[in-house]
C-alpha positions as CSV (number, residue, x, y, z in Angstrom):
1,X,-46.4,7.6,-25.7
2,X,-46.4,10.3,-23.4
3,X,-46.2,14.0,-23.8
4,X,-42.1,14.2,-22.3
5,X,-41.5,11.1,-24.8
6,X,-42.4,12.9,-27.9
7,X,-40.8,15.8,-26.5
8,X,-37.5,14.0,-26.2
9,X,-38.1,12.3,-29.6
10,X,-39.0,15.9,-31.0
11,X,-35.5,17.7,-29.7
12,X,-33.8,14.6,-31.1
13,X,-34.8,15.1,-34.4
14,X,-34.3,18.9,-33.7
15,X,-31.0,18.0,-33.0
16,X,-30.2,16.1,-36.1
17,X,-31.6,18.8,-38.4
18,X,-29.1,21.3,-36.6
19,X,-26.1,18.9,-37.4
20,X,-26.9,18.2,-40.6
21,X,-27.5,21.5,-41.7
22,X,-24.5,22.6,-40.1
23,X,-22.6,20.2,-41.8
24,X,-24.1,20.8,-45.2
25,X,-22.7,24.1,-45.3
26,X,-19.2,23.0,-44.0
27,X,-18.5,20.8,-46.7
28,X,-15.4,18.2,-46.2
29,X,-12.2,19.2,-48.5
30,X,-13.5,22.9,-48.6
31,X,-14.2,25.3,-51.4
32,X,-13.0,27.5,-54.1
33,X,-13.4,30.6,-54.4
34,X,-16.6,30.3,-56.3
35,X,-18.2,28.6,-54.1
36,X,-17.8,25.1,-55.1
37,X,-16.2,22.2,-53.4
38,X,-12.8,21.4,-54.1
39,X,-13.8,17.3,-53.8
40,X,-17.1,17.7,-56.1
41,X,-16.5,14.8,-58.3
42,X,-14.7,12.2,-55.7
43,X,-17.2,9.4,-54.9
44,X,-17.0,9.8,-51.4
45,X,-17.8,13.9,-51.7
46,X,-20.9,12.6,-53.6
47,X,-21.6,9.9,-50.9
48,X,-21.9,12.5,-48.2
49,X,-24.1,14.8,-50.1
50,X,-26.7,12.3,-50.9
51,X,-26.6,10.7,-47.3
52,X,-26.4,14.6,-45.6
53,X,-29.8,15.4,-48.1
54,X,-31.4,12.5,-46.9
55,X,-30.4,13.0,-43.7
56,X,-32.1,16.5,-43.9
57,X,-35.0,15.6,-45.5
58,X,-35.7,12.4,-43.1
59,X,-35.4,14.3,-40.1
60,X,-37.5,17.1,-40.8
61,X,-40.3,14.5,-41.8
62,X,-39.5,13.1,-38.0
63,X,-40.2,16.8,-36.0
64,X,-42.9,17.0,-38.2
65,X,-44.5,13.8,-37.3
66,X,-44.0,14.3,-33.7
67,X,-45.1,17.8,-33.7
68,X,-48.0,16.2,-34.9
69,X,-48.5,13.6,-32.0
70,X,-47.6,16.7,-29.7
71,X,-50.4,19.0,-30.9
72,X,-53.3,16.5,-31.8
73,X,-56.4,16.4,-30.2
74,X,-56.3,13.1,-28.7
75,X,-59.6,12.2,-29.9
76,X,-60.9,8.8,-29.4
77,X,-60.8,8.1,-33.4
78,X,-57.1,9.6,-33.3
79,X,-55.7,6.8,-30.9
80,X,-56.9,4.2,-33.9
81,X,-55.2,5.2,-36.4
82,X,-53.7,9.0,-36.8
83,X,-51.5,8.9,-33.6
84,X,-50.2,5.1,-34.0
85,X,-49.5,6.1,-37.7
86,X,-47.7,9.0,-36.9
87,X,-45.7,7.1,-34.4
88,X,-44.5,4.9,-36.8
89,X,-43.5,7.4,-39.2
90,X,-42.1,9.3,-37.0
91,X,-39.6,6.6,-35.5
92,X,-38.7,5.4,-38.9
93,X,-37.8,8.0,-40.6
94,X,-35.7,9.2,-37.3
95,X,-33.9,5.7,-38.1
96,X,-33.7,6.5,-41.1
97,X,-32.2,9.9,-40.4
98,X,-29.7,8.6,-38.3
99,X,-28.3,5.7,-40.3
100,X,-28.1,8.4,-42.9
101,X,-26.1,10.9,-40.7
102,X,-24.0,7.8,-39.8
103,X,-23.3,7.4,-43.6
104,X,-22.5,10.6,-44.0
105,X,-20.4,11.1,-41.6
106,X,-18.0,8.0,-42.5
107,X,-17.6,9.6,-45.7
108,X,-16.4,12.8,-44.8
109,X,-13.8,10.9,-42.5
110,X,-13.0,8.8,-45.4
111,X,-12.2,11.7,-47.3
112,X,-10.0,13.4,-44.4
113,X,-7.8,10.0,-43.8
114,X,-7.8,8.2,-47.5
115,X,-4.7,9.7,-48.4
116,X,-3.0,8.5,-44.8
117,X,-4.7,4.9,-44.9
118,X,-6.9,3.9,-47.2
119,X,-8.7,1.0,-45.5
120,X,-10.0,3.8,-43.1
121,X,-13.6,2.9,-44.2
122,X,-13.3,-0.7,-42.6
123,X,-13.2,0.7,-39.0
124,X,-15.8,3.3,-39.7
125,X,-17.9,0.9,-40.7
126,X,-17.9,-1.5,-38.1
127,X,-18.2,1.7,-35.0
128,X,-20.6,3.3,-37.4
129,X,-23.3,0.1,-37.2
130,X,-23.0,1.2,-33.6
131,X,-25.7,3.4,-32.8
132,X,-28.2,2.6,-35.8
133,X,-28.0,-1.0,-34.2
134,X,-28.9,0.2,-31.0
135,X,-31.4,2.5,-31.7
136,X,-32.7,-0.1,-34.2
137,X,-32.9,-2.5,-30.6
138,X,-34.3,0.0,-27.9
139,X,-36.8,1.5,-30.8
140,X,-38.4,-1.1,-32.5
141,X,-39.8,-3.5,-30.2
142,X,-42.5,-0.6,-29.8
């Protein structure tokens, strides 16, 4: 992997983080005015914030890791084991991150249309396998 490749990987991740975070704060159905959601004990409310956590969590172990690769020393020993390591963390817990944000993100659109149609999450589901497929494809065989 070359230096612009974990750069790209890197600002992905960034990316995610950003999103996420965003979204944490922005919370699907809104809030009262102490604060707390208005959808706190729906099932897809607490689907989101478990997925948009993970999501969280799983992409800031992903910069980390590629900051890592980034800023080693590219000793002879690293090319063994730390870098190849890292790699693999790194590009799992990316995937990881984005199946998450992909789960999280069909829930909060579950929550906006259940009341209109509430076989919504079929549709969602099918587009949603989407891009965590395709990553999953172009990703993997590395």
């Amino acid at each position: 992997m070359n230096e612009r490749n974990g750069f790209i990987l890197l600002s992905l991740a960034a990316l995610v983080i950003t999103v996420v975070l965003a979204a944490a704060f922005t919370v699907p159905g809104g809030s009262d005015s102490g604060g707390i959601p208005n959808l706190l004990l729906k099932l897809a409310f607490t689907i989101f914030a478990i997925s948009d956590t993970l999501t969280l969590f799983s992409s800031i172990t992903s910069v980390l890791m590629f900051s890592g690769i980034l800023t080693s020393r590219y000793a002879e020993e690293d090319f063994l084991v730390s870098l190849p390591r890292k790699l693999i963390i790194g590009l799992t817990t990316l995937f990881f991150s984005i199946a998450s944000m992909m789960v999280a993100f069909g829930a909060t659109v579950f929550i906006s249309l259940y009341h209109k149609w509430n076989l919504v999450f079929i549709p969602i589901a099918l587009v949603g396998f989407v891009p965590v497929t395709l990553f999953a494809l172009l990703q993997f065989p590395l």
